[in-house]
C-alpha positions in Angstrom: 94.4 85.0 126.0 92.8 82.9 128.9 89.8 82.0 126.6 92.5 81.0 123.6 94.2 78.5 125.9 90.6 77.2 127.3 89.8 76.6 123.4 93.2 74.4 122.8 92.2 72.9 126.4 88.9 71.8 125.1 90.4 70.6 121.2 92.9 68.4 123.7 90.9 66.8 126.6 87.8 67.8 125.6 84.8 70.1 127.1 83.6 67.3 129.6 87.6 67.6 131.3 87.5 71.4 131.8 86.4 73.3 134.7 87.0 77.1 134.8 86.6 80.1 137.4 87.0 83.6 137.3 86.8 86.8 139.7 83.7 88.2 137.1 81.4 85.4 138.1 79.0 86.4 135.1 81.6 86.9 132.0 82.9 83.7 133.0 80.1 81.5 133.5 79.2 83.4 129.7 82.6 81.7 128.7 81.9 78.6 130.2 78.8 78.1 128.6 80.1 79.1 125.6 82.7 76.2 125.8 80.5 74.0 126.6 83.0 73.3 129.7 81.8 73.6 134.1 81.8 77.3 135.7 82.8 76.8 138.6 82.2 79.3 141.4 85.7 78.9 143.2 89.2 78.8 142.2 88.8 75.8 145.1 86.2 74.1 143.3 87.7 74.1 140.1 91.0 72.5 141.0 89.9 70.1 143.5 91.3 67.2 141.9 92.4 67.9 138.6 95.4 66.7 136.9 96.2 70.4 135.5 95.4 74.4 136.6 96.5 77.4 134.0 96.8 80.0 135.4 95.2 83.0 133.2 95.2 86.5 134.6 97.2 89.7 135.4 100.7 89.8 137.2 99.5 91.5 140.1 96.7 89.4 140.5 99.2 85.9 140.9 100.4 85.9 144.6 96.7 86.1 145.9 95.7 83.6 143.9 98.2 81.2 144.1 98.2 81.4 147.7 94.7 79.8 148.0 95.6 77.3 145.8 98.2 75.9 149.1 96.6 72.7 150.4 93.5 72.3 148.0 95.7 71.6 144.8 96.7 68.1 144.8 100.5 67.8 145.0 101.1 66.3 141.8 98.8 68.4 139.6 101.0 70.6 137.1 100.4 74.5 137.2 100.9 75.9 133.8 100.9 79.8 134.3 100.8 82.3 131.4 101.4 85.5 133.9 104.2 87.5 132.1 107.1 88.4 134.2 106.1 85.8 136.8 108.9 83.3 137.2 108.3 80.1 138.5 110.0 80.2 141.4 107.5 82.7 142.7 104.8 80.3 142.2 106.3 77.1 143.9 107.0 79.4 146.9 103.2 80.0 147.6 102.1 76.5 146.5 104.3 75.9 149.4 104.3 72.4 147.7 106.3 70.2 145.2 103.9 71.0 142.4 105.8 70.8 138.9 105.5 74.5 137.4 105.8 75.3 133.9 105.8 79.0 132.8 104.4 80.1 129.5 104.5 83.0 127.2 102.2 83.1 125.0 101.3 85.9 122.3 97.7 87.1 121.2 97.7 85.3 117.6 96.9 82.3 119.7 93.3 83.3 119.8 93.1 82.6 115.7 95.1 79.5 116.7 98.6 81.0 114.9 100.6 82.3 117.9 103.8 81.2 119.3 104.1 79.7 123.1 107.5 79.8 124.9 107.3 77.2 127.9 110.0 77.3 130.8 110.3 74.0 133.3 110.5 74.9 137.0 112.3 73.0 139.5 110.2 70.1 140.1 108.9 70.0 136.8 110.1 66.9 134.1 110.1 66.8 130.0 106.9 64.5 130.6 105.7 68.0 132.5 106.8 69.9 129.4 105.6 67.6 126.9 101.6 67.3 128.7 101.9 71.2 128.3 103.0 71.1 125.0 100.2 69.0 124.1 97.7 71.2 126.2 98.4 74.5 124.4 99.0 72.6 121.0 95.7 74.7 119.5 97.3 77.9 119.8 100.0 77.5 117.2 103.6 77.3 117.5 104.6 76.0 121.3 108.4 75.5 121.7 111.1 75.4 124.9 113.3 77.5 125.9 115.5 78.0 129.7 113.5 80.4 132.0 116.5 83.0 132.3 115.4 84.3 128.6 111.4 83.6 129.3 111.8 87.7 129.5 113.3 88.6 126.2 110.8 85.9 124.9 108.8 88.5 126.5 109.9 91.3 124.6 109.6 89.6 121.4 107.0 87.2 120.6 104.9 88.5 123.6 104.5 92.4 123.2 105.4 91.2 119.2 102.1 91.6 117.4 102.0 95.4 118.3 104.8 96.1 116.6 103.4 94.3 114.1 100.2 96.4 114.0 102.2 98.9 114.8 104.1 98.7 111.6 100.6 98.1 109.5 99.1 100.9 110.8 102.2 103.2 109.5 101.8 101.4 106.3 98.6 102.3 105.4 98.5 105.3 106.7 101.7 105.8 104.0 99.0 105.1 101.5 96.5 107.4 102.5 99.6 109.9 102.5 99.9 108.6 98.9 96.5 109.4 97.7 94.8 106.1 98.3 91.5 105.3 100.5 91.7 104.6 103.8 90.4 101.2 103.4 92.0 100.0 100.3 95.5 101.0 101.8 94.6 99.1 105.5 93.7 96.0 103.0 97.5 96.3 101.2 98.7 96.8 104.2 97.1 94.0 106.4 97.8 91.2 103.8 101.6 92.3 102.9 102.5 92.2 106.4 100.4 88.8 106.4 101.6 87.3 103.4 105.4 88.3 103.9 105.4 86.4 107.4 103.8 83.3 106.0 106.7 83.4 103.2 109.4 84.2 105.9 107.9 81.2 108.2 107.4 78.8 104.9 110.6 79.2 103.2 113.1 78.8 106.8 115.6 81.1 104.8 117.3 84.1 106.7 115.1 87.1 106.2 118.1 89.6 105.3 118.0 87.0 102.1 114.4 87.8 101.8 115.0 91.0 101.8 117.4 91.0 99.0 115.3 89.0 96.4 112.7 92.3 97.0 115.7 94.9 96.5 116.6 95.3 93.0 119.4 97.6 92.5 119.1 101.3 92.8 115.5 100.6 92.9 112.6 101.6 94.7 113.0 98.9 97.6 116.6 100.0 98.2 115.4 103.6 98.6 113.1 102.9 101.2 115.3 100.5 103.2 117.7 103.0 103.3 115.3 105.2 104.7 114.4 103.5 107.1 118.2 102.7 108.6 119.1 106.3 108.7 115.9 107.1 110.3 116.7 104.1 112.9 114.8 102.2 112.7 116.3 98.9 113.3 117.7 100.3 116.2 114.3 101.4 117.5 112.8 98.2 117.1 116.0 96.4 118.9 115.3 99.4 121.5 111.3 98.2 122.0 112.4 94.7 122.2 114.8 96.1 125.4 112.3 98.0 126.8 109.3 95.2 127.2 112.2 92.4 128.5 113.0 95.0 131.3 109.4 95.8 132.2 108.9 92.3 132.3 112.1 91.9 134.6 110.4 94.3 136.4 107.0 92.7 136.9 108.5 89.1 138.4 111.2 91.6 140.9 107.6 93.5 142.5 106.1 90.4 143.5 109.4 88.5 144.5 
């Protein structure tokens, strides 16, 4: 995900305006090259003086990092952080300064440049904070606003999304296998059904219970397997998963507050 957002960094300031670190000095110095942007050896060194820090890695990993970040990040500089669960409150506590904050979800299609980015505006942070991070993160796809009390359904949805997803192409082809057909033709109907049904439910802006419809003729074979799958639950399981993730992520902000 951090190496997604350092692409859309480098498409929006460019490569000469982009400093990175990271805590495996040698994979990211690879990355850095490979950007064409500065390795820098510190988290220190690379935001001395810039404008804007995202902040890429792990939940746990936050607190510590943001804590050395008090007094060498100028005051102004926004802090974009794409740690799930992490709420931005968190983070303007260890700045320990009056840093603008803006917290983002982002979702793993954002390294093909097609995901979806929910951002959240702290306390000190403006719509002209909102709008430079918009810009910023405009390479991975979809970026749009929502109030930081639903950042962890966001969570639940668009974040832990695309395994459901994969989870749901995976059972598909592995129907067609069931059916008789090769492994790899079935992962192939599979992969571009799912792909080619989102595009059309994305493209046409029409509710996708309507969708659904125009596929379901009457007593016919689409019917039959939609009703399979609502007395098997399945609706309800997916509304379930959704649940689950926003409390884990719930969970993740209340661990380090």
């Amino acid at each position: 995900m951090g190496e997604a957002i350092l692409s859309s960094l480098v498409g929006a300031v460019g490569a000469d305006r982009v400093r990175i670190s990271d805590g495996r000095a040698e994979y990211g110095a690879a990355v850095a090259q490979r950007h064409g942007v500065r390795w820098c050896a510190t988290n220190a060194e690379a935001v001395d003086g810039v404008g804007a820090v995202v902040i890429a890695v792990k939940p746990k990993d936050v607190g510590g990092l943001v804590g050395g970040l008090a007094g060498v990040l100028a005051d102004e500089a926004l802090v974009v952080s794409v740690a799930a669960g992490i709420p931005t409150a968190f983070l303007e506590s260890r700045l320990g300064a009056a840093n603008p904050v803006v917290r983002v979800m982002p979702n793993t299609p954002a390294t093909i440049g097609q995901g979806v980015s929910a951002l959240s505006a702290g306390s000190h942070a403006t719509a002209e904070h909102l709008e430079r991070t918009e810009a910023l993160l405009a390479g991975t796809g979809t970026v749009l606003r929502v109030d930081e009390a639903y950042q962890d359904v966001v969570t639940g949805i668009s974040g832990s999304g695309p395994a459901y997803v994969f989870y749901l192409i995976d059972a598909l082809a592995e129907a067609g296998v069931v059916g008789g057909l090769s492994r790899e033709v079935a992962l192939d109907l599979a992969r571009a059904t799912v792909a080619g049904s989102g595009a059309m439910a994305l493209a046409s802006g029409e509710h996708p219970a309507i969708l659904r419809e125009r596929v379901s003729s009457p007593a016919g074979t689409t019917v039959a397997g939609v009703r399979e799958l609502d007395e098997r639950g399945v609706r309800a399981a997916v509304i379930a998963a959704v649940d689950a993730a926003r409390a884990r992520s719930v969970e993740l902000g209340r661990d380090l507050t």
